[in-house]
NUKOLSE-729207 format. One record per residue: residue in one letter; x, y negated, z negated of N, C-alpha, C in turn. Coordinates in steps of 0.05 Angstrom, whole numbers, plus 5000, padded with zeros to 4 digits. Example, Ala and Ser with C-alpha at 12.3 -4.5 7.8 and 13.67 -1.06 7.14 Angstrom:
<recs>
A526451144844524650904844526450664844;S525750454858527350214857525849994843;
</recs>
This chain:
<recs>
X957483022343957382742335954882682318;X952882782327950182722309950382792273;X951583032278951683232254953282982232;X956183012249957182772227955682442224;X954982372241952282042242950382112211;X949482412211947682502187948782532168;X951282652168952482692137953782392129;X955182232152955782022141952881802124;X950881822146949081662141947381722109;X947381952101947382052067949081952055;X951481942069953181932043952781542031;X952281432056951181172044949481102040;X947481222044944881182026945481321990;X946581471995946981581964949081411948;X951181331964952881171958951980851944;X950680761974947180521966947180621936;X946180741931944180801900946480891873;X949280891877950680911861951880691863;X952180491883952780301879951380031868;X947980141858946579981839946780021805;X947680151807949280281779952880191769;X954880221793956680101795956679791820;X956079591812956179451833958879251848;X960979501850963479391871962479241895;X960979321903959679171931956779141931;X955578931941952978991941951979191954;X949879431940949479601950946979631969;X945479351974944479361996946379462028;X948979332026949879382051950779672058;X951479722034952480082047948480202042;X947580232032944280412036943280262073;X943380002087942079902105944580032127;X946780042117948680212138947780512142;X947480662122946480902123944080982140;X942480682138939880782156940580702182;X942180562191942980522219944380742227;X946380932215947381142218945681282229;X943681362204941981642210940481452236;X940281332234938081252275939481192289;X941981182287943381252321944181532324;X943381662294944081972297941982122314;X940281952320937482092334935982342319;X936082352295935482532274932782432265;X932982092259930781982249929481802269;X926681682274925981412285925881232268;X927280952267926080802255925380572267;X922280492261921180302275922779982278;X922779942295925079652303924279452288;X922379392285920879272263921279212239;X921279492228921779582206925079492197;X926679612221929879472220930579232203;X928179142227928478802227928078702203;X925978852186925978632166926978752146;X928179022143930579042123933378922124;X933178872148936078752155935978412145;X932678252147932278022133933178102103;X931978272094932078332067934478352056;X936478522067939378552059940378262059;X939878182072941377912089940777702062;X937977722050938077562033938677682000;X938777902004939777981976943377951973;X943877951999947877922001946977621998;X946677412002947077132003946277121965;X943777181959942877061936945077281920;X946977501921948477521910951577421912;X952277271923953877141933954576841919;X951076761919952076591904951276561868;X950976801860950576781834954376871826;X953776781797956876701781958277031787;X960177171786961977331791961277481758;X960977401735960677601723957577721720;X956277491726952777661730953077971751;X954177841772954578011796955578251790;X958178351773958978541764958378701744;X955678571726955878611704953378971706;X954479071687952879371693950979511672;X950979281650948679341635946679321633;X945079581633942579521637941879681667;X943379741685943579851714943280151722;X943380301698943080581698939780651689;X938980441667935180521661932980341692;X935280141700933080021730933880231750;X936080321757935380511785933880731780;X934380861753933481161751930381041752;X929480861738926580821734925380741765;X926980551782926580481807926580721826;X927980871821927681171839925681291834;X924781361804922881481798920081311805;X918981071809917580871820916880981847;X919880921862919381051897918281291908;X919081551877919081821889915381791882;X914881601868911081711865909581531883;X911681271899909881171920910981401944;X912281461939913081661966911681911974;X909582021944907682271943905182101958;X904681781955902481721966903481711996;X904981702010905381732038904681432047;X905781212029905180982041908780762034;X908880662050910880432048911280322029;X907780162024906779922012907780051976;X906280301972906880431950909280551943;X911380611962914180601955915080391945;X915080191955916579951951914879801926;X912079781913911079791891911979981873;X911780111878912380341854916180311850;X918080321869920380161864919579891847;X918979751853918879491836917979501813;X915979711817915079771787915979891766;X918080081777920380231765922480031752;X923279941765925479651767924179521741;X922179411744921579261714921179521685;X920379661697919479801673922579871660;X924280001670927580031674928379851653;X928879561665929079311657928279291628;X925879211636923979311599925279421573;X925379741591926079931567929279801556;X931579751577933879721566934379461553;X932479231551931478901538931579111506;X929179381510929279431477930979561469;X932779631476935279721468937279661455;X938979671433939979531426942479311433;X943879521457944879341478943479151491;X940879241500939778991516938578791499;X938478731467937378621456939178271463;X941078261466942277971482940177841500;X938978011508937077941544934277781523;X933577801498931577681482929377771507;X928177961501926078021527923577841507;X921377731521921177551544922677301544;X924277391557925376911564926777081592;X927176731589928776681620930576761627;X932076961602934577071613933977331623;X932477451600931377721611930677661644;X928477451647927777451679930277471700;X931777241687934477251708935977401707;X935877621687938277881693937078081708;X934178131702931978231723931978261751;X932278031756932277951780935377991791;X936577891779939677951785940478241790;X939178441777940578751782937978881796;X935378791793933278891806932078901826;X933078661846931978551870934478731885;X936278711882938678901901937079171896;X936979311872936079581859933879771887;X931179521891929679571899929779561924;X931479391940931679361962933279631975;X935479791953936880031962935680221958;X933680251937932280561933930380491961;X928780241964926480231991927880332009;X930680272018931780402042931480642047;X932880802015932881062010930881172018;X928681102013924981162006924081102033;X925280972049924380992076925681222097;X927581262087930381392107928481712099;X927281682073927481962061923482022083;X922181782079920181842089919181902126;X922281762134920781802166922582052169;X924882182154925482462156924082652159;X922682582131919682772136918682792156;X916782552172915882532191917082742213;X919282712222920382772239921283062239;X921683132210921383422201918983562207;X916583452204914383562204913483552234;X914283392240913883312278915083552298;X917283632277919183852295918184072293;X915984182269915584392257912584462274;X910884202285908584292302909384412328;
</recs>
């Protein structure tokens, strides 16, 4: 039972992070399912705490997507330069072995992402700086960040717990 709790619990965290790229569902809810998986798999700890306020977090990235218009919500341009850049953000707060710097360096990824595809010729609609750029930003990047942090967490107390097993 554990074995499968682990492979399922990957497959939605990975799922999480392709679903910020395709967004059929918000992909906060399948990456925050994945991490409840892997910790009832008893594979990982995750601090209750910590639960708690991802589970605030999802909670408000499903509502504030909920109620934005149905084609913002679906829309996927622009969603392939914020995750890859948002992953790449997490994987260099994740070398510092801190939270604070995962979840910065995600955000920091996220805009930079954002940025690059504003100069693009597709993203040239978004008129980077104005208010639309901000609000498409925010619209594909606040979910973005909130699924790679899961990832970036799920991936860091593994470690832990890898390395815990190995003393």
């Amino acid at each position: 039972m554990e074995i499968s709790l682990i492979i399922a619990g990957a497959i939605l965290m990975v799922g999480g992070i392709y679903l910020c790229i395709r967004p059929y569902v918000p992909s906060v809810i399948a990456s925050y399912g994945g991490l409840w998986l892997l910790q009832w798999s008893g594979a990982v700890s995750v601090p209750a705490q910590a639960l708690g306020y991802w589970g605030a977090m999802v909670f408000l990235v499903f509502t504030i997507s909920s109620l934005q218009s149905p084609a913002l919500t679906k829309a996927t341009q622009g969603t392939v330069p914020i995750t890859l850049t948002s992953l790449a953000g997490m994987v260099v707060g994740l070398s510092l072995a801190s939270y604070a710097a995962m979840i910065v360096g995600a955000v920091v990824g996220a805009v930079a992402g954002g940025i690059f595809f504003a100069r693009t010729p597709k993203g040239a609609a978004l008129h980077f700086p104005s208010k639309r750029f901000l609000q498409y930003l925010c619209a594909k990047g606040f979910p973005t960040v909130v699924s790679v942090s899961l990832l970036g967490m799920a991936l860091m107390v593994a470690v832990v717990a890898i390395r815990g097993a190995q003393l």
